[in-house]
PDBQT receptor file of N, H, CA, C and O in Angstrom, charges set to zero:
ATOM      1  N   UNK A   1     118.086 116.026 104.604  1.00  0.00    +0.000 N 
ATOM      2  CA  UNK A   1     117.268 115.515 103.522  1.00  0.00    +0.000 C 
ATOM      3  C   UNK A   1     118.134 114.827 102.467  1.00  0.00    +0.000 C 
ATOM      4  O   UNK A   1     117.895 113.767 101.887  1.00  0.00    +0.000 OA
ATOM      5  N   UNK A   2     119.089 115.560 102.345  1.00  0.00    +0.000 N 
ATOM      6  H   UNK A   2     119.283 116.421 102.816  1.00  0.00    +0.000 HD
ATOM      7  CA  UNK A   2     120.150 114.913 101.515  1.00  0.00    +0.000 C 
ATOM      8  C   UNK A   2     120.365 112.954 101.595  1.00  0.00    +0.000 C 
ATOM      9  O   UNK A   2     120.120 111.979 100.885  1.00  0.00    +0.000 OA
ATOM     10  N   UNK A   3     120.776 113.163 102.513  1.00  0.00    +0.000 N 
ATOM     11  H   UNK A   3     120.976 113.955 103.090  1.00  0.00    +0.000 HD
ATOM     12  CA  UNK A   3     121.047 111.849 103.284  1.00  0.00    +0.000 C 
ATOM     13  C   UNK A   3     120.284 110.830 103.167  1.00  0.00    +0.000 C 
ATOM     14  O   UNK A   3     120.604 109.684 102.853  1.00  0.00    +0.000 OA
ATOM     15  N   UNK A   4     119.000 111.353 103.487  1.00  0.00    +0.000 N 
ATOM     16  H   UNK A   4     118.740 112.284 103.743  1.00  0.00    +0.000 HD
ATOM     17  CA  UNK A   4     118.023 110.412 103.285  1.00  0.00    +0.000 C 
ATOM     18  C   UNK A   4     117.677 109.934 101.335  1.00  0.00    +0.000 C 
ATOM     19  O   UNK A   4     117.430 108.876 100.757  1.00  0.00    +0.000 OA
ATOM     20  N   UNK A   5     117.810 111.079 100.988  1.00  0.00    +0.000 N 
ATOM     21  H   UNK A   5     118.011 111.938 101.458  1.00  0.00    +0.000 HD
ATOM     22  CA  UNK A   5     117.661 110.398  99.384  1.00  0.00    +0.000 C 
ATOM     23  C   UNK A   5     119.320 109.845  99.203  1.00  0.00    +0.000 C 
ATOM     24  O   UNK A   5     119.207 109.382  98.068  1.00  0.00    +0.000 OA
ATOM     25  N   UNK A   6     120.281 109.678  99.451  1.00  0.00    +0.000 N 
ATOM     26  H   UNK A   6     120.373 110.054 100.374  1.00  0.00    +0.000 HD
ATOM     27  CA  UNK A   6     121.068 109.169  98.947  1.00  0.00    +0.000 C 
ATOM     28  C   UNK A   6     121.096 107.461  99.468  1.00  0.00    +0.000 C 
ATOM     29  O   UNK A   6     121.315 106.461  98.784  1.00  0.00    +0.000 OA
ATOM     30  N   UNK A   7     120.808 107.569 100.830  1.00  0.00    +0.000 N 
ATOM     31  H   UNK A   7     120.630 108.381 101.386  1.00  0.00    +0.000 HD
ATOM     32  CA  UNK A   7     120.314 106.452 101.319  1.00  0.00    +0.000 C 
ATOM     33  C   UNK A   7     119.381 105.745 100.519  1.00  0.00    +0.000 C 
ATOM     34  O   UNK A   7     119.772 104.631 100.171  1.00  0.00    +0.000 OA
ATOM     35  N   UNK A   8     118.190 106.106 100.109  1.00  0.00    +0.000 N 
ATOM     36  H   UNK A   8     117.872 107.011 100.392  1.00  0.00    +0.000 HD
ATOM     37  CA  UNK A   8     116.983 105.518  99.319  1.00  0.00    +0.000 C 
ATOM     38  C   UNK A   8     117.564 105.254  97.827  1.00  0.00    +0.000 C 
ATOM     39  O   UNK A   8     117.216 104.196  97.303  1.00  0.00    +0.000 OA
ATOM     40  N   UNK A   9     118.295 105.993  97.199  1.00  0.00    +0.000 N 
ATOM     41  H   UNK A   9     118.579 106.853  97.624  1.00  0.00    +0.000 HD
ATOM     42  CA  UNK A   9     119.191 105.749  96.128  1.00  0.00    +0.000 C 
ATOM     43  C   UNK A   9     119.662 104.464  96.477  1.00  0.00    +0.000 C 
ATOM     44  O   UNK A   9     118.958 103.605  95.946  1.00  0.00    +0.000 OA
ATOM     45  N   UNK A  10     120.459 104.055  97.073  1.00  0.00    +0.000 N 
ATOM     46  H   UNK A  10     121.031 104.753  97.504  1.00  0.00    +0.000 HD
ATOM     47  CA  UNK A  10     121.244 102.983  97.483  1.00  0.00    +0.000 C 
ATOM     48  C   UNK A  10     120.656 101.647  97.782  1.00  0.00    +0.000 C 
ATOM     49  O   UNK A  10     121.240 100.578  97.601  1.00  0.00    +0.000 OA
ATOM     50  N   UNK A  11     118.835 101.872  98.498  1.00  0.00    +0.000 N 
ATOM     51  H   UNK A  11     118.361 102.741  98.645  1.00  0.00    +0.000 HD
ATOM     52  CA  UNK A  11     118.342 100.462  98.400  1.00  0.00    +0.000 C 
ATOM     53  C   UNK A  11     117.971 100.571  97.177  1.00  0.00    +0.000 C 
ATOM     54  O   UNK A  11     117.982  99.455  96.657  1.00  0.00    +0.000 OA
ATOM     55  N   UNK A  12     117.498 101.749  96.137  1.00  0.00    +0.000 N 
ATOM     56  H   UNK A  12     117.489 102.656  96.559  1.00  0.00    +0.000 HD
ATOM     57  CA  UNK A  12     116.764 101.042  95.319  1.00  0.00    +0.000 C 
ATOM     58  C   UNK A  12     117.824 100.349  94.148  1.00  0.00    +0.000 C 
ATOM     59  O   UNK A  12     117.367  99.499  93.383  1.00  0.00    +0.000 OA
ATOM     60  N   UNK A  13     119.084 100.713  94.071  1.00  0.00    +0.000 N 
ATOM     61  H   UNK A  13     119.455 101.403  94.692  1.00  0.00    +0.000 HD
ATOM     62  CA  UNK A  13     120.040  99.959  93.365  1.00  0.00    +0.000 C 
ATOM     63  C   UNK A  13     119.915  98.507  93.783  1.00  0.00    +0.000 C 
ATOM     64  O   UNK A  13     119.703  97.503  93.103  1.00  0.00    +0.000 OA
ATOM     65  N   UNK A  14     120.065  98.633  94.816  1.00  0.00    +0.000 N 
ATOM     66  H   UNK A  14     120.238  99.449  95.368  1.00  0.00    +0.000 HD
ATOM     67  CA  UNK A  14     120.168  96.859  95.778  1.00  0.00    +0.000 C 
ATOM     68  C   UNK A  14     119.305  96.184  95.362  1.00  0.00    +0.000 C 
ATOM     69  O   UNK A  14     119.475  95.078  94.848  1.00  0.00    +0.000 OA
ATOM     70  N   UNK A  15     118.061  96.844  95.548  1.00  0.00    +0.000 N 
ATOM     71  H   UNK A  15     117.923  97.742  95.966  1.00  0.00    +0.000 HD
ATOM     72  CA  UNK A  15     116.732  96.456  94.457  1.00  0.00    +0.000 C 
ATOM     73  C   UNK A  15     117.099  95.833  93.938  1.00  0.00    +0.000 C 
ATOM     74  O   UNK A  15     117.386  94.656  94.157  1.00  0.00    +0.000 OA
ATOM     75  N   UNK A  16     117.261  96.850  92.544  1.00  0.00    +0.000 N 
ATOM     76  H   UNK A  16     117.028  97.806  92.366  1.00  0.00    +0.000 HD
ATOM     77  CA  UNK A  16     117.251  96.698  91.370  1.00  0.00    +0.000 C 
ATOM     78  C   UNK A  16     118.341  95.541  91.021  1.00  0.00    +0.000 C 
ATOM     79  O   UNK A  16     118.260  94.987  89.925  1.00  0.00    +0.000 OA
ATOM     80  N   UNK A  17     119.243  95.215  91.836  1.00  0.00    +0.000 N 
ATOM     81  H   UNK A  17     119.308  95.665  92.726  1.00  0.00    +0.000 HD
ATOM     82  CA  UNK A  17     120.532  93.747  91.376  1.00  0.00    +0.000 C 
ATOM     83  C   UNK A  17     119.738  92.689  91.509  1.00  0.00    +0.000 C 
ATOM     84  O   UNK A  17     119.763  91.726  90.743  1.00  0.00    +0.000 OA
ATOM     85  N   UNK A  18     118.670  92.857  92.906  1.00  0.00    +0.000 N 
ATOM     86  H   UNK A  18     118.650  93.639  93.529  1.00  0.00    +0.000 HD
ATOM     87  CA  UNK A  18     118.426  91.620  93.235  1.00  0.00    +0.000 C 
ATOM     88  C   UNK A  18     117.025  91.323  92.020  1.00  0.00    +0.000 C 
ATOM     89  O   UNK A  18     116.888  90.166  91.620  1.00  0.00    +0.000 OA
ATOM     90  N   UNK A  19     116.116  92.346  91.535  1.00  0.00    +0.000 N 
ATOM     91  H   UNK A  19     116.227  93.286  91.859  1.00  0.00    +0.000 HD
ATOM     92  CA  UNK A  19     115.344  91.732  90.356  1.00  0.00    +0.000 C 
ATOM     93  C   UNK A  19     115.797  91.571  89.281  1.00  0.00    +0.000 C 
ATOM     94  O   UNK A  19     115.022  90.900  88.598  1.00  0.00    +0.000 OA
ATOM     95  N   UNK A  20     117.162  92.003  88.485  1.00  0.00    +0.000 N 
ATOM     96  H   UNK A  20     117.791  92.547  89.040  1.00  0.00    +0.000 HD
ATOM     97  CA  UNK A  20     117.473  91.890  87.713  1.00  0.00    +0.000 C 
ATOM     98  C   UNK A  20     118.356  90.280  87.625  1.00  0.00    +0.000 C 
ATOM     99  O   UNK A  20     118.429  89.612  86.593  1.00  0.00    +0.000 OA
ATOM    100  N   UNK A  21     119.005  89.868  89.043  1.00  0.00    +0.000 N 
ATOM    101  H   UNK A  21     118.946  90.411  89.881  1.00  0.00    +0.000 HD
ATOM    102  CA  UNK A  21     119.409  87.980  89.203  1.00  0.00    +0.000 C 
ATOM    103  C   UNK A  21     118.264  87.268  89.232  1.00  0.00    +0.000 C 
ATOM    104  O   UNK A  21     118.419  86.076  88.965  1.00  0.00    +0.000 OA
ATOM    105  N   UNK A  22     117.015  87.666  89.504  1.00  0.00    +0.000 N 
ATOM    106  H   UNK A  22     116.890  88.634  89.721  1.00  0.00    +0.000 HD
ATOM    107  CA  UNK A  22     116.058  86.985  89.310  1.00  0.00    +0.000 C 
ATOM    108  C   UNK A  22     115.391  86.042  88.014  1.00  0.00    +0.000 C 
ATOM    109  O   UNK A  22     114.756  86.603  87.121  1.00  0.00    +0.000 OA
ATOM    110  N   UNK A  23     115.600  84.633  88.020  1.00  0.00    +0.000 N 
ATOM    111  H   UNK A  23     116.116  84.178  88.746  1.00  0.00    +0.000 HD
ATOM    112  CA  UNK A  23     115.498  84.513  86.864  1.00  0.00    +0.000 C 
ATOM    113  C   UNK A  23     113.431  83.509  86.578  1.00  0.00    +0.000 C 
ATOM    114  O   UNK A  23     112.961  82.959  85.582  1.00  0.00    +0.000 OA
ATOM    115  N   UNK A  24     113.091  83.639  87.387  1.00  0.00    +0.000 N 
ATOM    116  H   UNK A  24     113.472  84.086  88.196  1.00  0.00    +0.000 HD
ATOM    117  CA  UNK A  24     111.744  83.315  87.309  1.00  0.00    +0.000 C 
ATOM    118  C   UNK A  24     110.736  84.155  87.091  1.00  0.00    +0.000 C 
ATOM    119  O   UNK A  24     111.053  85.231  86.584  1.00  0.00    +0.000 OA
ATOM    120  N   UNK A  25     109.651  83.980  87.321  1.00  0.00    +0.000 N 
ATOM    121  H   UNK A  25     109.394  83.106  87.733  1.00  0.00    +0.000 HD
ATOM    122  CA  UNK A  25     108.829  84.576  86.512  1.00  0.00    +0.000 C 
ATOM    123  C   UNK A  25     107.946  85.930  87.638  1.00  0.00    +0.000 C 
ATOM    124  O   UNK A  25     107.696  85.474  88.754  1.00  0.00    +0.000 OA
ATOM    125  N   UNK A  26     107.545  87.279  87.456  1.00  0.00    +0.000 N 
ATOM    126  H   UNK A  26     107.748  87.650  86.550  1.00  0.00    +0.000 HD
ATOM    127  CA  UNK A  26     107.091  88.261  87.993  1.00  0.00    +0.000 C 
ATOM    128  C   UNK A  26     105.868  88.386  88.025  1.00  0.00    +0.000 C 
ATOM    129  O   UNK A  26     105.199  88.246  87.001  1.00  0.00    +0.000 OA
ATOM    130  N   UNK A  27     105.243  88.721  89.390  1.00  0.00    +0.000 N 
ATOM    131  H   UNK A  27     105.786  88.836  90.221  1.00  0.00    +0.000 HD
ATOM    132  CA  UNK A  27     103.586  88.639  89.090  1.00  0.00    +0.000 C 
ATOM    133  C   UNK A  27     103.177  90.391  89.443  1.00  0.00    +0.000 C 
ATOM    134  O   UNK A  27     103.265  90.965  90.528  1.00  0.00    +0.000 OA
ATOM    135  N   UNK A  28     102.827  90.812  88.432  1.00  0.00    +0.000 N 
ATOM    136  H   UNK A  28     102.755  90.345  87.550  1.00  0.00    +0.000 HD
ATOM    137  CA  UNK A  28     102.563  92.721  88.950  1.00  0.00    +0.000 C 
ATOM    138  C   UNK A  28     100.861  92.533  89.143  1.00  0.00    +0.000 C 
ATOM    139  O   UNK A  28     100.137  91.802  88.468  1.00  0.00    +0.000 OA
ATOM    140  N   UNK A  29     100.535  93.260  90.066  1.00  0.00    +0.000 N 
ATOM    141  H   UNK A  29     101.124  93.854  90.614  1.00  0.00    +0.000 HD
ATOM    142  CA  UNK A  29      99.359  93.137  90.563  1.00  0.00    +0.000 C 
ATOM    143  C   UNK A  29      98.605  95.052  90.614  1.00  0.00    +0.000 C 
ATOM    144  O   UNK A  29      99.290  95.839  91.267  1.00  0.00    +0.000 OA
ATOM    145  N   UNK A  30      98.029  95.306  90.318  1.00  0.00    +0.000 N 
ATOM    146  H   UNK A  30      97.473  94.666  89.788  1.00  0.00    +0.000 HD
ATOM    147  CA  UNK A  30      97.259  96.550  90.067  1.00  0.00    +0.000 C 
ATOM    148  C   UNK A  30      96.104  96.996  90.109  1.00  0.00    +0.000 C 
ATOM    149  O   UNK A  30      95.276  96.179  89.706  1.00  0.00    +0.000 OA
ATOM    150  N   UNK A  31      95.581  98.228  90.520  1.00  0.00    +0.000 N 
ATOM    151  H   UNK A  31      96.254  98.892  90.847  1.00  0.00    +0.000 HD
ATOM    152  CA  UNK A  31      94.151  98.362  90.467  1.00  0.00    +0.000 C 
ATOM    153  C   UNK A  31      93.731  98.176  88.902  1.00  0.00    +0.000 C 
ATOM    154  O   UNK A  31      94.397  98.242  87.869  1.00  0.00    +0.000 OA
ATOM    155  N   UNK A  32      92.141  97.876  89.190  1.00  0.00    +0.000 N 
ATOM    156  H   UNK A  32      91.599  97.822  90.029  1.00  0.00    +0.000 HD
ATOM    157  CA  UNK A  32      91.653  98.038  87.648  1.00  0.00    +0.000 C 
ATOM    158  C   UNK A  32      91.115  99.525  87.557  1.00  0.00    +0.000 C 
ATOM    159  O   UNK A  32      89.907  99.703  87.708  1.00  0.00    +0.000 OA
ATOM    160  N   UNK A  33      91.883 100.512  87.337  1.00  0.00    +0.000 N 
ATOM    161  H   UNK A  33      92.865 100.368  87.214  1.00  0.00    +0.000 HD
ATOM    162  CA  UNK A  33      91.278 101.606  87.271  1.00  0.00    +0.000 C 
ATOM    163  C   UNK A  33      92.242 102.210  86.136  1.00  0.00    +0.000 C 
ATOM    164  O   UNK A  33      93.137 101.585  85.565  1.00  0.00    +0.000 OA
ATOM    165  N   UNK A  34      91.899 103.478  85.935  1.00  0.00    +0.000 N 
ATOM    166  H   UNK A  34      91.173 103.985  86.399  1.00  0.00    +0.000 HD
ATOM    167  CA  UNK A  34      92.638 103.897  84.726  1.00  0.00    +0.000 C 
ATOM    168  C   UNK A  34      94.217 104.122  84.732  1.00  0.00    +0.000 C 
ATOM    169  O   UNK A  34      95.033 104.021  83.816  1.00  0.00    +0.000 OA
ATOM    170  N   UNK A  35      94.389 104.499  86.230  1.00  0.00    +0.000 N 
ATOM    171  H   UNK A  35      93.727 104.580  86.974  1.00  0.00    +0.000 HD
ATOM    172  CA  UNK A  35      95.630 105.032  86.889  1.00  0.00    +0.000 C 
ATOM    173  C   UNK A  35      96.519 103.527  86.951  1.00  0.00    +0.000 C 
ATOM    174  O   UNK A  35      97.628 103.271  86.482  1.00  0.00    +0.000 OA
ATOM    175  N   UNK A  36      95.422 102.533  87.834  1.00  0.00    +0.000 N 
ATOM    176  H   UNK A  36      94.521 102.741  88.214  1.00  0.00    +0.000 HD
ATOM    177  CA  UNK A  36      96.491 101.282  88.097  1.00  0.00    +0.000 C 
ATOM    178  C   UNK A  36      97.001 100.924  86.283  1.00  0.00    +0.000 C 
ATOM    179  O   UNK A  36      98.174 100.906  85.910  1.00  0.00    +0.000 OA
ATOM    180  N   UNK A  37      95.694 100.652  85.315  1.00  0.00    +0.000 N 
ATOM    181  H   UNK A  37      94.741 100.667  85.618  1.00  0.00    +0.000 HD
ATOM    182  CA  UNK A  37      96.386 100.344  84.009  1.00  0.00    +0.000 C 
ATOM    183  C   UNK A  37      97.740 100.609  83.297  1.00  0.00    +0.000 C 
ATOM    184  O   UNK A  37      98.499 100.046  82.508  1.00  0.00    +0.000 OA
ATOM    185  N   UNK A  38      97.584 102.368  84.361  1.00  0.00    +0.000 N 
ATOM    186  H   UNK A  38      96.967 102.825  85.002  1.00  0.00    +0.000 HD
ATOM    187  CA  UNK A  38      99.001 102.802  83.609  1.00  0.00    +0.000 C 
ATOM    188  C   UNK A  38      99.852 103.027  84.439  1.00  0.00    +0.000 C 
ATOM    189  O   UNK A  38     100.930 103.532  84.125  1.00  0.00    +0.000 OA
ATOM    190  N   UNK A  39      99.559 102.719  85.589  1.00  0.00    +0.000 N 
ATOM    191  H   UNK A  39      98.684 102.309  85.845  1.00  0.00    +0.000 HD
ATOM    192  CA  UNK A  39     101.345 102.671  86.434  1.00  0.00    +0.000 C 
ATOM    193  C   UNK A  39     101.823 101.041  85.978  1.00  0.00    +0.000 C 
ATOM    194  O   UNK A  39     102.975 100.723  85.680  1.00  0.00    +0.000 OA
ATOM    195  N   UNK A  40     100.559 100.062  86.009  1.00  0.00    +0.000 N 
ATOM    196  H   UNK A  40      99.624 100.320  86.251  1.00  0.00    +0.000 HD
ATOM    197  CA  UNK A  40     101.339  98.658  85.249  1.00  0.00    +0.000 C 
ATOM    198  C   UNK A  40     101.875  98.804  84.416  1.00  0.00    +0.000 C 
ATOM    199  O   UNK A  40     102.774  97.964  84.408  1.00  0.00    +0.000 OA
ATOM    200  N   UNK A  41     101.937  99.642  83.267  1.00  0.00    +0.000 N 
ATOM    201  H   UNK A  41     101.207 100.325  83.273  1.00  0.00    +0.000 HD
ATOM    202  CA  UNK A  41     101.467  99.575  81.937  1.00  0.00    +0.000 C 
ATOM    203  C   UNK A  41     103.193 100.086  82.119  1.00  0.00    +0.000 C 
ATOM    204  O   UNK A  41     104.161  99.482  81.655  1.00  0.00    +0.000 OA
ATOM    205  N   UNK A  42     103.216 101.136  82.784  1.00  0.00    +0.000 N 
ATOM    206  H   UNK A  42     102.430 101.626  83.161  1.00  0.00    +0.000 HD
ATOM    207  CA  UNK A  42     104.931 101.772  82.806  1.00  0.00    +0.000 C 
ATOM    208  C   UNK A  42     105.462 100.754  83.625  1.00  0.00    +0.000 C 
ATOM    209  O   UNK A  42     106.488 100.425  83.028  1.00  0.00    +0.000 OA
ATOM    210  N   UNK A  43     105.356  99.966  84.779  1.00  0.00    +0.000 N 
ATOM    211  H   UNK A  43     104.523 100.233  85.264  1.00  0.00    +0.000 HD
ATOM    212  CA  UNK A  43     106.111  98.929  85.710  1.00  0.00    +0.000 C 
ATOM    213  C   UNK A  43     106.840  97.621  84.538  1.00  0.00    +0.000 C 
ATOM    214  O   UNK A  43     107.953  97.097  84.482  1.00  0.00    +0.000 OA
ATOM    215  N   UNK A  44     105.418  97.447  83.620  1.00  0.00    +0.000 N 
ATOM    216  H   UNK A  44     104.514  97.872  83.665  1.00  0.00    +0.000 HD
ATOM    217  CA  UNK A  44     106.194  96.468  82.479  1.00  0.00    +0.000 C 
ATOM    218  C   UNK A  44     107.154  96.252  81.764  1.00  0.00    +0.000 C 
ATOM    219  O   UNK A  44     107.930  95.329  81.517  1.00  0.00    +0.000 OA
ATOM    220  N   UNK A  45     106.914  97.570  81.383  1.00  0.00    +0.000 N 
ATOM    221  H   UNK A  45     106.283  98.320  81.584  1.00  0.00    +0.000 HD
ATOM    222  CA  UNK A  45     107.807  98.551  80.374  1.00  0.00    +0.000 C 
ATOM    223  C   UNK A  45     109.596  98.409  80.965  1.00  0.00    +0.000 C 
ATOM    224  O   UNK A  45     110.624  97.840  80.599  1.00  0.00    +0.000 OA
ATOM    225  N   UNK A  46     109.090  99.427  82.212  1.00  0.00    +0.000 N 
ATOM    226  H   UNK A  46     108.254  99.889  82.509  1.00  0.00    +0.000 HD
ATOM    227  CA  UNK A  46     110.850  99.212  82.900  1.00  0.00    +0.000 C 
ATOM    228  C   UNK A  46     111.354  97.640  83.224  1.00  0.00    +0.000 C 
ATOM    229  O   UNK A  46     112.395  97.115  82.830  1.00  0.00    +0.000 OA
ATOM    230  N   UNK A  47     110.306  97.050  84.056  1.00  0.00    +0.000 N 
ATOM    231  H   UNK A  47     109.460  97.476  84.376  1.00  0.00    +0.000 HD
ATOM    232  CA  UNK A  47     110.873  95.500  84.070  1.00  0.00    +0.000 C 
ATOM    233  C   UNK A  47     111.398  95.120  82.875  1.00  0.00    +0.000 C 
ATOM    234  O   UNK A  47     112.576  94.779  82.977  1.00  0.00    +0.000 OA
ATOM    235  N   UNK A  48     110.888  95.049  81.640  1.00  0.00    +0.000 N 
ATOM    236  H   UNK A  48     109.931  95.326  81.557  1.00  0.00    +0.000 HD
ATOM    237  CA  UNK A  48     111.508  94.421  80.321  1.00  0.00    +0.000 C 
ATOM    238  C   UNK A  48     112.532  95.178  80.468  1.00  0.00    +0.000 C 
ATOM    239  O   UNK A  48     113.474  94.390  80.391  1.00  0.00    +0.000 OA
ATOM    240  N   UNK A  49     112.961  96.245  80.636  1.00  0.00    +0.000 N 
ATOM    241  H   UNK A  49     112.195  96.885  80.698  1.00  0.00    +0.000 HD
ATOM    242  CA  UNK A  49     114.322  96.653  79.802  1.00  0.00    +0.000 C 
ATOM    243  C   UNK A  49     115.103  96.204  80.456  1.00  0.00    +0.000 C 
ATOM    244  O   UNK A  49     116.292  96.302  80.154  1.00  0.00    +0.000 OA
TER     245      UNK A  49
């Protein structure tokens, strides 16, 4: 189990280089429900920082 989260650690860094060189514009897409409002609502949040 280990392994596997250290692995998943590792793409989501990779991720995270490749949206952060990104220099155009992000389209977040979400349910309209109370839940989607606020997982966008936090997705925004981290994207800006």
């Amino acid at each position: 189990m280990k392994d596997k989260m250290e692995a998943m650690v590792k793409e989501l860094i990779k991720a995270g280089r490749v949206i952060k060189s990104f220099s155009g514009d992000i389209r977040l897409v979400s349910h309209f429900d109370a839940e989607g409002i606020a997982s966008a609502a936090i997705m925004v949040k981290a994207m800006a920082r």
